[in-house]
C-alpha positions as a Markdown table, in Angstrom:
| # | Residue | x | y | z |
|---|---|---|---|---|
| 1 | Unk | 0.0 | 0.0 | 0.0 |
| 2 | Unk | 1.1 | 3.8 | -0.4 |
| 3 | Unk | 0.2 | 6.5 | 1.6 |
| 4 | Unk | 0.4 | 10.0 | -0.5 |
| 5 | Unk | 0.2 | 13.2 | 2.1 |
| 6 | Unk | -0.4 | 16.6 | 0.2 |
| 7 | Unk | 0.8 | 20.1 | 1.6 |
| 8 | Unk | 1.4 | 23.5 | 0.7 |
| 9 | Unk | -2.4 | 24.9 | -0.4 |
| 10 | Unk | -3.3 | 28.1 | 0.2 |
| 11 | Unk | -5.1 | 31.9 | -0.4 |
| 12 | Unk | -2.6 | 33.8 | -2.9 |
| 13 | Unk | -3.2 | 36.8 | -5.1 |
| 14 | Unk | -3.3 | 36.6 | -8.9 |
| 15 | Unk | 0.1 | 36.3 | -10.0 |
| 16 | Unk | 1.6 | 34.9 | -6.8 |
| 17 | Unk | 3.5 | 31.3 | -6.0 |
| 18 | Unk | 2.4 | 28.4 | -4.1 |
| 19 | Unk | 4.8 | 25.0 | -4.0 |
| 20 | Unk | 3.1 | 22.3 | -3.0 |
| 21 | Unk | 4.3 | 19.0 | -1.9 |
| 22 | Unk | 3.3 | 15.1 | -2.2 |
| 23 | Unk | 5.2 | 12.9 | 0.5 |
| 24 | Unk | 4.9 | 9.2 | -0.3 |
| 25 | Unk | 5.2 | 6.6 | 2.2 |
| 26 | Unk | 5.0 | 2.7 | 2.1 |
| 27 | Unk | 5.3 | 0.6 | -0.7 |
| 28 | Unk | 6.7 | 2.9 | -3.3 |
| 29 | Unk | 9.0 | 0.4 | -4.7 |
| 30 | Unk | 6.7 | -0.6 | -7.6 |
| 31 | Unk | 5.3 | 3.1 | -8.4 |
| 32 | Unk | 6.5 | 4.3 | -12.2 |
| 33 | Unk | 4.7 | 7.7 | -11.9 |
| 34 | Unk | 3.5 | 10.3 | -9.7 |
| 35 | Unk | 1.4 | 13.3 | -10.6 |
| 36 | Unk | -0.4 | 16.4 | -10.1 |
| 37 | Unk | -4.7 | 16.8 | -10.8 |
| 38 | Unk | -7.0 | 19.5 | -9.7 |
| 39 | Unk | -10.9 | 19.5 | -9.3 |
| 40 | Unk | -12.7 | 23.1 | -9.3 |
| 41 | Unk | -15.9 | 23.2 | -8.7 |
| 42 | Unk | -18.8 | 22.0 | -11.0 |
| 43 | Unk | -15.6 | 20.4 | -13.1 |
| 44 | Unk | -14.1 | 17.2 | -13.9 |
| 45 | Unk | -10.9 | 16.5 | -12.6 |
| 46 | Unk | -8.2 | 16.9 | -14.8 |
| 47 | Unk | -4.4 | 16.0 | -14.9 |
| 48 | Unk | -1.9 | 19.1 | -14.3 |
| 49 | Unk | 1.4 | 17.6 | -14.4 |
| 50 | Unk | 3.3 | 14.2 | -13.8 |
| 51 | Unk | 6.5 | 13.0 | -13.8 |
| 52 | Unk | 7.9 | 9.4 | -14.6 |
| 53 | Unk | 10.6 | 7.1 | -12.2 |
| 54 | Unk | 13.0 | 8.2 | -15.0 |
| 55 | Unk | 12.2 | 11.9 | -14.9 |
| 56 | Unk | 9.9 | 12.5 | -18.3 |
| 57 | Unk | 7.1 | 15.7 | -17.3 |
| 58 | Unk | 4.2 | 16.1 | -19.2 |
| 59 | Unk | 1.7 | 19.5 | -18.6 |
| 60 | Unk | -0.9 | 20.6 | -19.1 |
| 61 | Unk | -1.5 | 22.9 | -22.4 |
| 62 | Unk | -3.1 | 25.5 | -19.5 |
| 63 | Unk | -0.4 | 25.3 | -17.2 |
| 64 | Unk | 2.3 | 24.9 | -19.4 |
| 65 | Unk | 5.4 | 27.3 | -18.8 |
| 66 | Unk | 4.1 | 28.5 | -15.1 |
| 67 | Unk | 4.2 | 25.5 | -13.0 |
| 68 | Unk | 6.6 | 22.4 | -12.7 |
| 69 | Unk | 6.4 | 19.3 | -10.7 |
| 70 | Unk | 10.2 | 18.0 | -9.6 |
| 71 | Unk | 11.1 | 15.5 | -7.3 |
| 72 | Unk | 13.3 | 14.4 | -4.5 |
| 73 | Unk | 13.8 | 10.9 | -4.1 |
| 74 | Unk | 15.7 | 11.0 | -1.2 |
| 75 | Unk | 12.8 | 12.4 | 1.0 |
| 76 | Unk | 9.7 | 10.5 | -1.3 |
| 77 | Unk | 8.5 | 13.5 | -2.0 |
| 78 | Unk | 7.2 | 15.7 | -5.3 |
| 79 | Unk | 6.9 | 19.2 | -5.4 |
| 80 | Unk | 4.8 | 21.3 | -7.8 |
| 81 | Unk | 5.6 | 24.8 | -8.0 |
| 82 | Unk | 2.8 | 27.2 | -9.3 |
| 83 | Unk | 4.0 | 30.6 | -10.6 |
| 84 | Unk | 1.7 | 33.0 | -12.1 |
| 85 | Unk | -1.4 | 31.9 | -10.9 |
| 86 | Unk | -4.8 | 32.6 | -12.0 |
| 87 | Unk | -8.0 | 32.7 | -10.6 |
| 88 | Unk | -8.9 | 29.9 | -13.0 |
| 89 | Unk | -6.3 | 27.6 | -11.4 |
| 90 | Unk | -8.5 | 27.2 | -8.0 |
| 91 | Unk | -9.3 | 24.0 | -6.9 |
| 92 | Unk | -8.6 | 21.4 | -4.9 |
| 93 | Unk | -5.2 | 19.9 | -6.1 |
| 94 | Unk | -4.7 | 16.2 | -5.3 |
| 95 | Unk | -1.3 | 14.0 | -5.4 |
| 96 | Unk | -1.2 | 10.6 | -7.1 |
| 97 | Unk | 0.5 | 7.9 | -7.6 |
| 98 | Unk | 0.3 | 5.1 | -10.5 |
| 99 | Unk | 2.5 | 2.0 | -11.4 |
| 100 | Unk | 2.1 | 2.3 | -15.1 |
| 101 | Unk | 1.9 | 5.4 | -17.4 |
| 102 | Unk | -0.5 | 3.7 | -19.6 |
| 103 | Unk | -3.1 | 3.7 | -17.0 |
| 104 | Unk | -2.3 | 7.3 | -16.6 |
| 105 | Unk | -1.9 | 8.8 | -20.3 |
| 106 | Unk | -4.6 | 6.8 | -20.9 |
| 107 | Unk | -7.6 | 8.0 | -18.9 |
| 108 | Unk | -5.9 | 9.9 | -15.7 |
| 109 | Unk | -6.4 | 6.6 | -13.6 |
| 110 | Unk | -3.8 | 6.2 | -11.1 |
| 111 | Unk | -3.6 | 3.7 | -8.5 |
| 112 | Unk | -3.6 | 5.9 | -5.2 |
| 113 | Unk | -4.9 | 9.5 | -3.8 |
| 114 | Unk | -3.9 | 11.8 | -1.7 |
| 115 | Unk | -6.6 | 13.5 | 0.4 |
| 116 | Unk | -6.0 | 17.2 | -1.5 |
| 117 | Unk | -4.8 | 20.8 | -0.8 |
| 118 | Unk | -6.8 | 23.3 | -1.3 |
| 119 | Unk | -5.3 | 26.4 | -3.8 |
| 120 | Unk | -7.5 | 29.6 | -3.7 |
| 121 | Unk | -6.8 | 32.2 | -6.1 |
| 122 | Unk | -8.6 | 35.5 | -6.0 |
| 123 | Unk | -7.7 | 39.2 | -4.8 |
């Protein structure tokens, strides 16, 4: 089993930063990717970022150029850092964890959840 623990969420202005952070515990042996998704309100949720066990990102077209997920295997832990936000990038924001991209590229299905941080946008 894997636990994923989210961090970092916030109330920031347009235009400010947030990092957030994803530590992973348990049996993270087996896990190929890890990723960012957000849900706002009245939406689906829908990938942000992810990155692979040998370091290949993929983005979002909307977030493309202001955030980016990295990684610090030493402490099992994935950071996104969000530059430039936008009111439009509220939501909840959710860690995950999957052991084949596949799953992932294929419809956003990872294998475990975090419990989500919430980002809030607005002036």
């Amino acid at each position: 089993q894997v636990q994923l623990v989210e961090s970092g969420g916030g109330l920031v202005q347009p235009g400010g930063s947030l990092r957030l952070s994803c530590a992973a515990s348990g049996s993270i042996f087996s896990i190929n990717v890890m990723g960012w998704s957000r849900q706002a309100p009245g939406k689906e949720r829908e990938l942000v970022s992810l990155i692979t066990s040998i370091g290949t990102t993929n983005y979002a077209d909307s977030v493309k150029g202001r955030f980016t997920i990295s990684r610090d295997n030493a402490k099992n832990t994935v950071y996104l850092q969000m530059n430039s936000l936008k009111p439009e990038d509220t939501a909840v924001y959710y860690c995950a964890a999957a052991y084949r991209y596949g799953d992932v590229a294929r419809g956003n299905e990872y294998d475990y959840w975090g419990q989500g941080t919430r980002v809030t946008v607005s002036s």
